[in-house]
C-alpha positions as a Markdown table, in Angstrom:
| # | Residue | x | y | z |
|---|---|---|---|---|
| 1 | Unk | 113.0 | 151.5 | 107.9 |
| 2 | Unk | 112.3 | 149.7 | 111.1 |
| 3 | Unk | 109.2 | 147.8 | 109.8 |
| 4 | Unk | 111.4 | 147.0 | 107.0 |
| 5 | Unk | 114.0 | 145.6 | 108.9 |
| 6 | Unk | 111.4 | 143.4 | 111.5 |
| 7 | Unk | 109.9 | 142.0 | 108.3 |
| 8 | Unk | 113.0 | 140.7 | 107.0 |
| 9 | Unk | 113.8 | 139.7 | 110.4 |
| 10 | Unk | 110.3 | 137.7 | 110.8 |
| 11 | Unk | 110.7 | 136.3 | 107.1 |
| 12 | Unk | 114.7 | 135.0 | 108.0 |
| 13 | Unk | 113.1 | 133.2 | 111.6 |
| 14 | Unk | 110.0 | 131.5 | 109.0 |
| 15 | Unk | 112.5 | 130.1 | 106.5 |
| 16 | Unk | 115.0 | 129.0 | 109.5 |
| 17 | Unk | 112.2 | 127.0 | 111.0 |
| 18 | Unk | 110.7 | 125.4 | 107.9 |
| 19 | Unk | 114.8 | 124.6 | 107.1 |
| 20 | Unk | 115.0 | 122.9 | 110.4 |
| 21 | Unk | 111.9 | 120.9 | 110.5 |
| 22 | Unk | 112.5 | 119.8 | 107.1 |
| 23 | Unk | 115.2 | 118.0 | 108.5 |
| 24 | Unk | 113.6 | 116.4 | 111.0 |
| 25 | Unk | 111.1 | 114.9 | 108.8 |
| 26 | Unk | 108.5 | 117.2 | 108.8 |
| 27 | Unk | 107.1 | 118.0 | 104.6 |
| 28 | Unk | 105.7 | 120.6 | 103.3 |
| 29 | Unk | 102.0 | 121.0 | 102.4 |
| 30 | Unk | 101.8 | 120.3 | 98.8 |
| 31 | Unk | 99.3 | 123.5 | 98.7 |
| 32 | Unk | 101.5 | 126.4 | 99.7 |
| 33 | Unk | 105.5 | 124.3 | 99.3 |
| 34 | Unk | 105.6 | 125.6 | 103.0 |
| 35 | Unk | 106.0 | 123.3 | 106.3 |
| 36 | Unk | 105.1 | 126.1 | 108.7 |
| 37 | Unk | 102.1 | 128.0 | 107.5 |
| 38 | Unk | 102.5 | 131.4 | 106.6 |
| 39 | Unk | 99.6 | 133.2 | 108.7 |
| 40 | Unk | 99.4 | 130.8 | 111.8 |
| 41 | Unk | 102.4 | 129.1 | 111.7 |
| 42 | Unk | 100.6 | 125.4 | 112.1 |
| 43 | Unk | 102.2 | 122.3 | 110.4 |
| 44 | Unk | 100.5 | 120.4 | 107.9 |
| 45 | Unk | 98.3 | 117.7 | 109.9 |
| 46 | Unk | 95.2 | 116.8 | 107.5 |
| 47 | Unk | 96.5 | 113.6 | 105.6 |
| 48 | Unk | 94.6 | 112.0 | 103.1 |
| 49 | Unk | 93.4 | 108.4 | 103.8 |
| 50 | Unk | 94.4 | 108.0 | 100.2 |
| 51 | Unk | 98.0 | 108.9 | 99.0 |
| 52 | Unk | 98.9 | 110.1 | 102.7 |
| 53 | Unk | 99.8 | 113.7 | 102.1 |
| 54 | Unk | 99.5 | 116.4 | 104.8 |
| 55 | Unk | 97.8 | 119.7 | 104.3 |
| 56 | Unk | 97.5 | 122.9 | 106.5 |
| 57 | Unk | 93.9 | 122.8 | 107.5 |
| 58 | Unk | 93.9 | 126.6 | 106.1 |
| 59 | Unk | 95.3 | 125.4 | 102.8 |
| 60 | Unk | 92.4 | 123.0 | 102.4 |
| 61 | Unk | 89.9 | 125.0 | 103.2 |
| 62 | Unk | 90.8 | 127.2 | 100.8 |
| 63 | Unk | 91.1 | 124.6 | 98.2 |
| 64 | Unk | 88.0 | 123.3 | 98.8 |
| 65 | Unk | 86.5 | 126.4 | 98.8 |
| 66 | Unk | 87.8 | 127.6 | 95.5 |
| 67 | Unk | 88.0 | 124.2 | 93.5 |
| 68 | Unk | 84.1 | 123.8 | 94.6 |
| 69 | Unk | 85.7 | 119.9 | 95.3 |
| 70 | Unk | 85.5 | 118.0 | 98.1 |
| 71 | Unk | 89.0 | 115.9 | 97.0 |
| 72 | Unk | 92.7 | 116.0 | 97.8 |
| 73 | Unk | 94.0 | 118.5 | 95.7 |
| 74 | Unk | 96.9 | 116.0 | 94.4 |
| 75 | Unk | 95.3 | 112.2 | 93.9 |
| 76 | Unk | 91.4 | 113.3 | 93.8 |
| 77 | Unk | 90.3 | 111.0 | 96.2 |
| 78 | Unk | 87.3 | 112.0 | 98.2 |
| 79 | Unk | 88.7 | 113.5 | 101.7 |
């Protein structure tokens, strides 16, 4: 029950600090709807040169990978 509670725990402090950041202006990555990511708690930082979004360099990696595109994931411009 103790690993129970220390997830819950660690899933409350995630959600407090995407909450807060929101606030202070800081989006979410349009990949995962998430400002801190969830593995290595990084902020979105990639933009595109295009339509300015941010993505966690994880997130587009994996897009990339997985698409088989080299584009931004929401307006298809080359990244």
């Amino acid at each position: 029950m103790g690993s129970l509670n220390g997830a819950i725990a660690e899933a409350i402090r995630i959600w407090k600090s995407n909450f807060d950041k929101e606030f202070l202006g800081v989006e979410e990555c349009p990949i995962c709807y998430s400002i801190n990511h969830t593995t290595n708690h990084s902020l979105p930082r990639l933009a595109c040169k295009t339509c300015k979004h941010k993505f966690h360099s994880a997130c587009l990696y994996k897009w990339f990978s997985t698409s088989h595109k080299s584009t931004c994931p929401l307006c298809q411009s080359p990244f």
